[in-house]
N, C-alpha and C positions, 0 to 999 in steps of 0.2 A: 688294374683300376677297379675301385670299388663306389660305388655314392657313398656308401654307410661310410667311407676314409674321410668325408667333411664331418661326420657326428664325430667321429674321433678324434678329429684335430681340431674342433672346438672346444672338446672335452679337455686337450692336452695343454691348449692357450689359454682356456677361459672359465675352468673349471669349474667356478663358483658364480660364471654368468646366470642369469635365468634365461634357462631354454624354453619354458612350457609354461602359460599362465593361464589359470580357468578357473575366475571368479577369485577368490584369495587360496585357491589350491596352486602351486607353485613348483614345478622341477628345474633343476639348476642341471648344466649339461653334461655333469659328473656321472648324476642320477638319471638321466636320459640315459645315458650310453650304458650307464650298468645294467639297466633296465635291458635295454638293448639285446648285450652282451646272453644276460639269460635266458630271452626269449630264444635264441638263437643258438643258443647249446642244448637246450628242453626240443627244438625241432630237430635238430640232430637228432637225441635221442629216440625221438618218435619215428625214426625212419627216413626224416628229409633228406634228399640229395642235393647236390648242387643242381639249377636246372628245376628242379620240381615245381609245381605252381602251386600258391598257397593264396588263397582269396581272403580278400576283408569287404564285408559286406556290415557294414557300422558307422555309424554315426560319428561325428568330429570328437577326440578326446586324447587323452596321455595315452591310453592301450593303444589306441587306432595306431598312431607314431610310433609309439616304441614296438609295435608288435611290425609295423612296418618296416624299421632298421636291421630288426631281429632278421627279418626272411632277407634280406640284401646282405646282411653282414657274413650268415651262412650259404649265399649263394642261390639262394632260390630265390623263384620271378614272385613278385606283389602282384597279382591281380587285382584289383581296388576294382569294384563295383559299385555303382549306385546304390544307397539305402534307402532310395525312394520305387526303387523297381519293386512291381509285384509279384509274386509267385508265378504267375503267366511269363511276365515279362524272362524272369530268373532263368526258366527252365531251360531255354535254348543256349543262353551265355551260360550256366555253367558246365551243358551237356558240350560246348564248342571247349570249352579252357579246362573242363577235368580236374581240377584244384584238390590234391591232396587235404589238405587242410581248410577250411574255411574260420577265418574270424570274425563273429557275430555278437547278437546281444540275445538275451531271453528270448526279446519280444518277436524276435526275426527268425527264430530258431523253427517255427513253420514253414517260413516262404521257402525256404531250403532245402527242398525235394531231393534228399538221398539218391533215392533211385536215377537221378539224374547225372550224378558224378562219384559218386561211392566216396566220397572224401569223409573225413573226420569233422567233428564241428569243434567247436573254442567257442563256450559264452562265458556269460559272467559269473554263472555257478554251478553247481556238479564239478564231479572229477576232472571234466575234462574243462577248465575256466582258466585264463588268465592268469591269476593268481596261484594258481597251483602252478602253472609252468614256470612263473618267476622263481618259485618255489626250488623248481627241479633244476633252475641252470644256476650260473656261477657268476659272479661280475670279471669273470678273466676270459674275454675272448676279442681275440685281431679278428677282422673284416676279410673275410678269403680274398685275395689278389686272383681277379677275371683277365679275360681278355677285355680290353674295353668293348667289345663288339655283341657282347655276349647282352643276353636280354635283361635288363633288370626290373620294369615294370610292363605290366600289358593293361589298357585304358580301353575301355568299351565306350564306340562313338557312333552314334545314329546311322545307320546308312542307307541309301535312299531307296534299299528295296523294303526294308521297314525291320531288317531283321541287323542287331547292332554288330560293328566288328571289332574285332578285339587288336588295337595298333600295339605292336611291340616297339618298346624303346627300351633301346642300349644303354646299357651303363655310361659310353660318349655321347650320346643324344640327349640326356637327363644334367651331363656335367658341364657339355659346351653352354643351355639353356640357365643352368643355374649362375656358371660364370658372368654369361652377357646380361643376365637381370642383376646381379647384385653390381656389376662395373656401371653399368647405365644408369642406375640409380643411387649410385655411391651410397649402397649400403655398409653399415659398419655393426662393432658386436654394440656400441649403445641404441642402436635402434629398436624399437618394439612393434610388428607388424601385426595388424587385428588380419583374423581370418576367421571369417564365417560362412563362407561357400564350400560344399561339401567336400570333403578331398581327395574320392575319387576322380573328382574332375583335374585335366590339364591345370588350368589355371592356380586352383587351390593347392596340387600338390605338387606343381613342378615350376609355377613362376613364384608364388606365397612360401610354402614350405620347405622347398628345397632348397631357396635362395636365400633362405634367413638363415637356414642352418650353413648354409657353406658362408654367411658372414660372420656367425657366432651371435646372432639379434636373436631377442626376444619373438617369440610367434605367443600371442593373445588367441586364446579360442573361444569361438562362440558356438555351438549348435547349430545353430542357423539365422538368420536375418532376424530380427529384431530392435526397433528403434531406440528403446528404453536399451535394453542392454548393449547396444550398439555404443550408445554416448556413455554410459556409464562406465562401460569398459575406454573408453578413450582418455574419461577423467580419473578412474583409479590406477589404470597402469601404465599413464603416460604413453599414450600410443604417438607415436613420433611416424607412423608408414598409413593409410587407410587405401585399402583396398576394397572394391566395389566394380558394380556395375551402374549402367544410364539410372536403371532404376533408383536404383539406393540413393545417386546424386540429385536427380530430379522431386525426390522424397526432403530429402535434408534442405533443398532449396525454398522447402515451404515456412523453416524455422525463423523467427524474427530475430534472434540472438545465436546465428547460427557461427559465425565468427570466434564466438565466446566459448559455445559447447566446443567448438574442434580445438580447442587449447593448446597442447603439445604437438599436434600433426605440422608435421615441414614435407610433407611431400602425398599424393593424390595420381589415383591411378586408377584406370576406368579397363574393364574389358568387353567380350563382345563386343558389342554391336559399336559402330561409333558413334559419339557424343556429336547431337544438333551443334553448331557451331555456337547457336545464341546460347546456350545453355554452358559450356566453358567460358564463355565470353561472360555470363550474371556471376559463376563460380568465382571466377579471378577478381573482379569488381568487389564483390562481397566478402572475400575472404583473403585474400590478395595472394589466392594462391593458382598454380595453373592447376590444369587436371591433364597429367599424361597420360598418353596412348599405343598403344602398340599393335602391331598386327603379329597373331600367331593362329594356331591350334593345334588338335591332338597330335597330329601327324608331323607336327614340329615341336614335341614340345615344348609346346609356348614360343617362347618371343622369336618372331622373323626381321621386325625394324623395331622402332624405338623413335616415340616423338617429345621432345628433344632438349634436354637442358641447353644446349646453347641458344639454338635458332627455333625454339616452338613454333610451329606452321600450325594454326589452327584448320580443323577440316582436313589435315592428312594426318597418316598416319606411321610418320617418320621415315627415317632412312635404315637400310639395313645392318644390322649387327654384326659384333664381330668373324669373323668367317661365316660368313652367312651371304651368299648371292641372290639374288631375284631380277628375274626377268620378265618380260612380257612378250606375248605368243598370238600366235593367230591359230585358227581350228586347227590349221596344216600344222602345227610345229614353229612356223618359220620366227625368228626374230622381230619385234618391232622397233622401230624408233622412238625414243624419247616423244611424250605427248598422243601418244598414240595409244587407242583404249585396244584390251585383248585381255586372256589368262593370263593370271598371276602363275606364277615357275620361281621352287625354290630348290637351292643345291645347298646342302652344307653339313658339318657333320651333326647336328640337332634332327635332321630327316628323319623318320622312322627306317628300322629295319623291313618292316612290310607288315600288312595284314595278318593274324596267326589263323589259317588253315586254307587261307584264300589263295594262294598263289596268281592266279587270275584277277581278281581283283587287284592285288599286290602288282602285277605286270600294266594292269591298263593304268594305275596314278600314276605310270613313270612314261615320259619321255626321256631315256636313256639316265641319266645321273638325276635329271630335274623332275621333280614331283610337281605333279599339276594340281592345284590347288582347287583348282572348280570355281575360284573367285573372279570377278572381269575386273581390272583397275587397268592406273595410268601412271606411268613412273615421269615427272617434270624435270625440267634441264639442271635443278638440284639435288637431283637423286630420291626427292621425295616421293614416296607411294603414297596413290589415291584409292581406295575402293568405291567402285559406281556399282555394283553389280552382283548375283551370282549366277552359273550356270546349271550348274545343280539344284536340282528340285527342293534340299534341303533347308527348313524354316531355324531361321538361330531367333530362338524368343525367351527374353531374360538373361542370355546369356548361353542359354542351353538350347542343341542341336535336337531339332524334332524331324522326324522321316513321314510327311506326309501320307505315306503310303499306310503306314502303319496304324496310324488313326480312320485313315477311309473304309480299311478291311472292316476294322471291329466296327463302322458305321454301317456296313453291308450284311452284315449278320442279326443286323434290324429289321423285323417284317415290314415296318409303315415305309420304307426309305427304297427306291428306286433305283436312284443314282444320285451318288456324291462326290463333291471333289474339296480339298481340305488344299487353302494358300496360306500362306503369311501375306500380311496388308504392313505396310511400314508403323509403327506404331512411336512415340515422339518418349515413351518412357519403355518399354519394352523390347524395342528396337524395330522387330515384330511381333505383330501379336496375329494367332492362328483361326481363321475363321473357317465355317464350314459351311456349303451350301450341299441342297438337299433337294433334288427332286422326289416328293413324293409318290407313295403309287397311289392307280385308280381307290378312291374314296378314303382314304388314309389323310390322317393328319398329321404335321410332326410338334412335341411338344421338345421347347427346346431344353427345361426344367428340367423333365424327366429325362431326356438324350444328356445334357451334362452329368447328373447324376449317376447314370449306367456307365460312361465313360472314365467317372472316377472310379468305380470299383475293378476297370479294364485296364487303365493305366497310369502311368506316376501321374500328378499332379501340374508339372508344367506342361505336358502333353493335350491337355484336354483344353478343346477349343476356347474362346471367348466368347464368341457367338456363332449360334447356326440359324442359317437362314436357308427358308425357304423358297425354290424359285420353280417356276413351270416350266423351266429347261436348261442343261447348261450350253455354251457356248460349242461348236464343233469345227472341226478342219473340214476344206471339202473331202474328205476322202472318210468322212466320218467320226475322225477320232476328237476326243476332250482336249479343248485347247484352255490350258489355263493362263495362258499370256492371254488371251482376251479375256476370260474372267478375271482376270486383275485386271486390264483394263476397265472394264464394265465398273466394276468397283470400286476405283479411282472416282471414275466418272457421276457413279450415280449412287447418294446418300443410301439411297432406300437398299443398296446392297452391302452397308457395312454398321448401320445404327440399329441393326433388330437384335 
């Protein structure tokens, strides 16, 4: 088993399809895969093994894709990295994954601390670019036959001690995922999916990218969110699939002729966080269309359920996929009944392989086969899943997983700042959005201006609070410790701890 075997049997059925569309730049899936083919003999040449890790740390584009086939067809793992990580951020994920190779752009070609991985760099120009490896390979190369078990992608996801970990997914974990997304959504090769979310993440490259291409559809690319380009690309390339978050639907919902702009789109799909029910409820009204839901994440590659071309249940978030089980649990382990809130528990061949260097970590997500999600929901006497809840200290805001912890450090290496603690507050377009309180010390003040701004040059961009507030203490346990269930509470409660 190989994933790169969908690039080629789209190639073999569809050949004159368009795989790749960015703005009126255009690859057809011939040209994908040849493209492919020679990235993937130029790594060879360079030394790659099967097994070797090769990073892309780059922005959405034809190289990012073709250079990612390239490393799967000759057997080596995709590390896909955030292009929004700093150089701070960088230096521990690539000193944990060791990437041979890394594929980058110019502009990134700093953040990329050698001495951190001794790997080779790939940008856009000099000898060692992109273009020169197309260069060096051949458009004649088969996709090595793995074991399916074997690793084919490794995805860096928040973890809640602030420092990220790198989930390995199998070549079966990537195929089962791609399958049950493209069956669910009866995708087909006329479809055209916009994708603008960046594609190291789960969702962009394993339920957007890897689903289109194992149906033969069209993937539309954007860089990133953008309203203008957002609807222009819907009405130039006939986008028939829109994929989004709350956000983006909550945005679009503001247009008076919003009906008109979505032209061609027959189908609508929300991730993160899930959608207020009233705001599905305006969507369908306005546009007569639903907005689907799914439950997944990294460690499942994407989709777990699926809500639901037959029976849509608005407010859950469907039943579960094909070979895909979920349960609910109590702290003990034990099973629960139908209607009964506790941890979500998944089994099926989409699971990750495990953590890559954690073993420990990798041992505690698992009760025996079943992966414990850190989520609390309620499975109903229709098998539908509910999410009430998370156990895990982990903020999902925009879509993207923030580690608390990891923002309160860089807030503690502030002289004015005492003590801190960083929550997610539920947020109605964000999902959550990250606030942070701040006791300051004796005669110190905090300005929250300048505390945003230092934190943007600390960390990506969706990491860095909304607001920070200052308070004259925070909440504690009798035994002393920071209880941030009461500061959420408090701040449910009382304005004055969530409008500064």
């Amino acid at each position: 088993m190989n994933i790169a075997n969908n690039l080629e049997n789209a190639a073999f059925h569809f050949p004159k399809n368009i795989a790749l569309i960015d703005g009126k730049n255009q690859l057809s899936y011939q040209e994908l895969n040849q493209e492919s083919n020679q990235i993937a003999l130029a790594l060879q040449k360079m030394g790659v093994q099967p097994g070797d890790h090769i990073a892309l740390c780059a922005p959405n584009s034809f190289a990012w894709i073709g250079f990612y086939f390239g490393i799967l067809k000759m057997g080596g793992v995709a590390v896909t990295l955030p292009y929004a990580m700093t150089r701070n951020e960088l230096r521990p994920v690539l000193a944990d994954c060791k990437p041979k190779i890394i594929f980058t752009i110019d502009a990134k070609r700093d953040d990329l601390d050698q001495k951190s991985h001794g790997g080779k760099i790939i940008c856009e120009h000099g000898d060692m670019s992109y273009a020169k490896m197309l260069s060096n390979g051949t458009h004649h190369f088969t996709a090595v036959d793995l074991n399916p078990d074997e690793t084919a992608a490794i995805l860096y996801t928040g973890g809640t001690t602030g420092v990220p970990k790198g989930v390995m997914l199998s070549h079966k974990n990537i195929m089962t995922s791609a399958y049950n997304v493209a069956h669910n959504e009866r995708s087909n090769e006329k479809d055209r999916a916009l994708c603008f979310l960046p594609l190291n993440h789960v969702f962009a490259q394993m339920h957007i990218m890897n689903s289109t291409i194992y149906s033969a559809g069209g993937l539309v690319i954007l860089p990133s969110f953008n309203m203008d380009a957002l609807l222009g690309a819907i009405s130039e390339s006939s986008v028939t699939k829109l994929y989004a978050v709350p956000t983006v639907y909550i945005r679009l919902l503001t247009l008076s002729d919003l009906k008109e702009k979505l032209g061609s789109v027959r189908y609508c799909f929300s991730a993160a966080a899930s959608m207020a029910s009233e705001l599905v409820r305006e969507w369908k009204t306005r546009t007569g269309l639903d907005i689907y839901e799914a439950y997944g994440m990294t460690e499942s590659a994407s989709m777990v359920t699926f809500n639901h071309y037959y029976t849509h249940v608005v407010g859950s978030v469907g039943t579960p996929v094909a070979n895909v089980e979920v349960q609910i649990r109590d702290k003990n382990g034990n099973v629960l009944e139908k209607n009964t809130e506790g941890e979500i528990c998944i089994s099926g061949p989409n699971i990750m392989k495990g953590y890559l260097n954690r073993p420990e970590d990798t041992q505690n997500a698992f009760w025996g086969r079943w992966f414990r999600s850190g989520d609390v929901g309620i499975i109903d006497d229709h098998s539908y899943l509910y999410i009430v809840d998370r156990i895990k200290e982990l903020i999902i805001t925009g879509g993207e997983n923030v580690s608390p912890r990891e923002v309160e450090e860089i807030l503690y290496t502030r002289h004015e700042i005492e003590e801190c603690a960083v929550i997610g507050l539920p947020d109605k377009e964000y999902g959550e959005r990250i606030v942070a309180y701040m006791v300051p010390k004796s005669g110190q003040k905090i300005d929250g201006v300048e505390l945003k701004a230092y934190l943007k040059t600390q960390l990506s961009p969706f990491k860095v609070p909304k607001a920070f507030i200052s308070v004259p203490e925070l909440p504690k346990t009798s035994a002393g410790k920071l209880s941030k269930i009461e500061l959420k509470k408090q701040a449910m409660e009382k304005p004055e701890y969530t409008n500064k």
